[in-house]
C-alpha positions as CSV (number, residue, x, y, z in Angstrom):
1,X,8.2,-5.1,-13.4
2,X,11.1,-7.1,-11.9
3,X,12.7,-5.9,-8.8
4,X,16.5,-6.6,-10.8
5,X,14.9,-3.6,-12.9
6,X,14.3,-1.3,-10.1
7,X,17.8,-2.2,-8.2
8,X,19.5,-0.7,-11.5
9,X,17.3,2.5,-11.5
10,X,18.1,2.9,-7.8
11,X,22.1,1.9,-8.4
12,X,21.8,4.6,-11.1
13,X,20.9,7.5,-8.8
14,X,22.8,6.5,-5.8
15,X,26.1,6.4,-8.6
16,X,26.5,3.3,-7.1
17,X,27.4,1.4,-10.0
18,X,31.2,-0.3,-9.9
19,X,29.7,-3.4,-9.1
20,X,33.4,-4.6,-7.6
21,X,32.9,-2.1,-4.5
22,X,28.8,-1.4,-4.2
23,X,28.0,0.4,-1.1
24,X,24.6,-1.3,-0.9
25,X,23.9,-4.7,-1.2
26,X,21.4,-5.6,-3.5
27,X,19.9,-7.6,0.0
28,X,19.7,-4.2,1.4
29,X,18.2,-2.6,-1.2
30,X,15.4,-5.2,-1.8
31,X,14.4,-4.6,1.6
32,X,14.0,-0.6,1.3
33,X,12.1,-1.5,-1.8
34,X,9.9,-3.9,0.4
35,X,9.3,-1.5,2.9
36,X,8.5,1.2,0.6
37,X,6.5,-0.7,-1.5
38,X,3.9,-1.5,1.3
39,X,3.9,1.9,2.0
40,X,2.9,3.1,-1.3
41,X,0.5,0.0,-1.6
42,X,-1.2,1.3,1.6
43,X,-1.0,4.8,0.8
44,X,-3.2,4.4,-2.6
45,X,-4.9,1.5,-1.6
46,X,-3.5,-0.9,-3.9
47,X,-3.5,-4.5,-4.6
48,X,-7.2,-5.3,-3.7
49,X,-7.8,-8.5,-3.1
50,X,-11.3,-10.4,-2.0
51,X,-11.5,-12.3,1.2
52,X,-14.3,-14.8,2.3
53,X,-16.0,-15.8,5.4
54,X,-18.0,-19.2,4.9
55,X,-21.0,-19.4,6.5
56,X,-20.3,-19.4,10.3
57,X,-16.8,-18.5,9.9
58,X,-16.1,-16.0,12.8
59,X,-12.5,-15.8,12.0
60,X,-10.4,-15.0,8.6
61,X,-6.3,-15.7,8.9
62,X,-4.5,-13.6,6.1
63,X,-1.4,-14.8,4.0
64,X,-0.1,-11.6,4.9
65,X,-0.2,-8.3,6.7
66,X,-3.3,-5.9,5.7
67,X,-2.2,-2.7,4.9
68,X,-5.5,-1.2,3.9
69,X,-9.4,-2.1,4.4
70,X,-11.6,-1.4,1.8
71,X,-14.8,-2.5,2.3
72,X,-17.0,-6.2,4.1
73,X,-20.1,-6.7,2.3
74,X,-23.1,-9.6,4.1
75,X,-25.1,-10.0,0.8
76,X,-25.8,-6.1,-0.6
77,X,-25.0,-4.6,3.0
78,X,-21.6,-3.2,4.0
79,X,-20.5,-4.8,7.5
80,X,-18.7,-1.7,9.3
81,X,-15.2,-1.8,10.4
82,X,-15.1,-1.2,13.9
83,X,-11.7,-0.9,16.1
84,X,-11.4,-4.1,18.8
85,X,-12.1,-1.2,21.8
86,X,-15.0,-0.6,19.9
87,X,-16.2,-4.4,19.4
88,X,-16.1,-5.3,23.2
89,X,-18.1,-2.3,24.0
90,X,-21.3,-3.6,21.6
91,X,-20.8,-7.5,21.5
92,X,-24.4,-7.8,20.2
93,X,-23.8,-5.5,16.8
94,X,-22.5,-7.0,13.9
95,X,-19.3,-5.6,12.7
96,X,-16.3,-6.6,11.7
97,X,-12.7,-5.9,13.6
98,X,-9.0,-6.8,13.5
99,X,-7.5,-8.8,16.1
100,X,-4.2,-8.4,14.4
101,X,-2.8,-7.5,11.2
102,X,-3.2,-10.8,9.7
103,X,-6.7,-11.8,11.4
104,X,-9.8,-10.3,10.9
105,X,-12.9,-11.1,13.0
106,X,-16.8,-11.2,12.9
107,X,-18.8,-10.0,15.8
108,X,-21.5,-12.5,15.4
109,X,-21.9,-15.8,12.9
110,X,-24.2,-14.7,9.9
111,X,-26.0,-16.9,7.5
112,X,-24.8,-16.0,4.7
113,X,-20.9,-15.8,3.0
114,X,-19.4,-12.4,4.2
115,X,-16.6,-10.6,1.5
116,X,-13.9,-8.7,2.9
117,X,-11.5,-6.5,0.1
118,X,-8.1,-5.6,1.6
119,X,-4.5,-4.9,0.4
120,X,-2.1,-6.8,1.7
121,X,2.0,-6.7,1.9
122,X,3.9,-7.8,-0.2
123,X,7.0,-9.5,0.7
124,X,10.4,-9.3,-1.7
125,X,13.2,-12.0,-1.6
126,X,15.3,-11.7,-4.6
127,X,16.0,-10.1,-7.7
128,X,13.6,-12.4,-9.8
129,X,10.7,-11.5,-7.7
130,X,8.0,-9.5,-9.3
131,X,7.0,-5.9,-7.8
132,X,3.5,-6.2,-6.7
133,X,2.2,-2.6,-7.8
134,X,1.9,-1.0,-11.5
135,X,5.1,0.2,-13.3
136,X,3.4,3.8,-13.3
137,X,4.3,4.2,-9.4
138,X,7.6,3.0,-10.0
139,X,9.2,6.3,-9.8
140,X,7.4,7.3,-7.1
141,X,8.9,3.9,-5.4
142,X,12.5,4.3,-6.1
143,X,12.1,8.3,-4.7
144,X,10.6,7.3,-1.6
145,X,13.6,4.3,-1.4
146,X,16.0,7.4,-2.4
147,X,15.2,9.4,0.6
148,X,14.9,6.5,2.5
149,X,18.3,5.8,2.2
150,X,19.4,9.0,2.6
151,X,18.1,9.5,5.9
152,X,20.3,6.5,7.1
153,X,23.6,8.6,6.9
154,X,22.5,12.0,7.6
155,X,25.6,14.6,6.9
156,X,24.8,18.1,5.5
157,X,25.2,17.2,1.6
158,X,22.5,14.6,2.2
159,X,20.2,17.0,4.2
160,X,19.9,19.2,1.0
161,X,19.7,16.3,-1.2
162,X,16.3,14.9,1.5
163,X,14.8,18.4,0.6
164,X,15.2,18.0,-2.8
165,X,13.5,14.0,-2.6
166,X,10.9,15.9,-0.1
167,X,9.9,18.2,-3.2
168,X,10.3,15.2,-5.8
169,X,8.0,12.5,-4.0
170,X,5.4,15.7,-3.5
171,X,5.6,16.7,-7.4
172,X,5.5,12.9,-8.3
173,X,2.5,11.8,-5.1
174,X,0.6,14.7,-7.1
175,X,0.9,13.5,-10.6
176,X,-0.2,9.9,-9.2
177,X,-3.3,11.2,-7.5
178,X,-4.3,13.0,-10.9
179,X,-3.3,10.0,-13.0
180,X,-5.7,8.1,-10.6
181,X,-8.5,10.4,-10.6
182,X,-8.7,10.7,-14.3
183,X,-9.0,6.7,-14.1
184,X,-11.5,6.0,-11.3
185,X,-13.9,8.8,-12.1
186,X,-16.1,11.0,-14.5
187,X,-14.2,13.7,-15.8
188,X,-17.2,16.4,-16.3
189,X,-20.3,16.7,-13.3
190,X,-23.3,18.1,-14.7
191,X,-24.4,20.8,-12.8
192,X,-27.8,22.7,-12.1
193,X,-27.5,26.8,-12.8
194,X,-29.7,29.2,-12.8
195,X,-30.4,31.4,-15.8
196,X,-30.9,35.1,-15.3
């Protein structure tokens, strides 16, 4: 979905729609949805992308900031994530830490090719650019961007109105969790019972 698509849903709700006097630019829109769309990337754990370390490759530079860690895998064998506090007290133990956001480091060279997953930001510029997360959390996007902006000029109309996204982005956060549960996993677990 095109951010240009998302800037009219928003423009929509915020009534902000006589395009000679908009209260928000579309600049400042595009970087709520930015923001927010990390957020929502992180939160579900979007975007998944694989990562390699070469053989003897101690260090990995990201395009971007990593907003969530999935999984490192050395052949069939997860590598565990392990905080930098936590790599400098056990030098000698392979794991895998984060210098920074956008660097990712092995505790010792390995012989073989080590995969990282990890979802990444996103960055928006314009209104051509593409959004980097299904259209089905598009809703949930533009009410987190809703209450987003609403928190910026805080008067008592707009403190009821927060409420309201409060209970919206919950309902909506809800739906999404279902919708993804019904995707990812079994729907029935066979169960042993006793028969009396």
């Amino acid at each position: 979905m095109k951010v240009l698509d998302v800037l009219l849903l928003l423009r929509s709700r915020l009534r902000d729609e006589n395009y000679n006097e908009l209260r928000f630019s579309n600049n400042e829109l595009i970087d709520y949805l930015e923001q927010m769309q990390n957020k929502v990337i992180s939160e579900f754990g979007l975007n998944l992308q694989e990562f390699v370390f070469d053989v003897g490759q101690v260090e990995l530079e990201l395009p971007s900031e990593c907003l969530y860690f999935y999984l490192a895998k050395c052949g069939k064998s997860k590598i565990p994530l392990k905080t930098y506090q936590e790599y400098l007290e056990n030098e000698n133990e392979l794991c895998i830490y984060a210098r920074s956001l956008v660097k990712y480091c092995l505790s010792l060279k390995v012989g073989q090719k080590v995969k990282v997953y990890l979802a990444l930001s996103c960055k928006l510029s314009d209104e051509n650019d593409d959004l980097s997360i299904e259209s089905v959390f598009v809703n949930y996007l533009v009410l987190k961007v809703m209450k987003n902006i609403l928190l910026t000029e805080t008067n008592l109309n707009n403190l009821q109105k927060i409420e309201l996204y409060d209970a919206l982005i919950k309902q909506e956060r809800n739906d999404l969790i279902a919708l993804l549960n019904r995707a990812r996993e079994k729907r029935s677990f066979v169960t042993k019972y006793i028969k009396v």
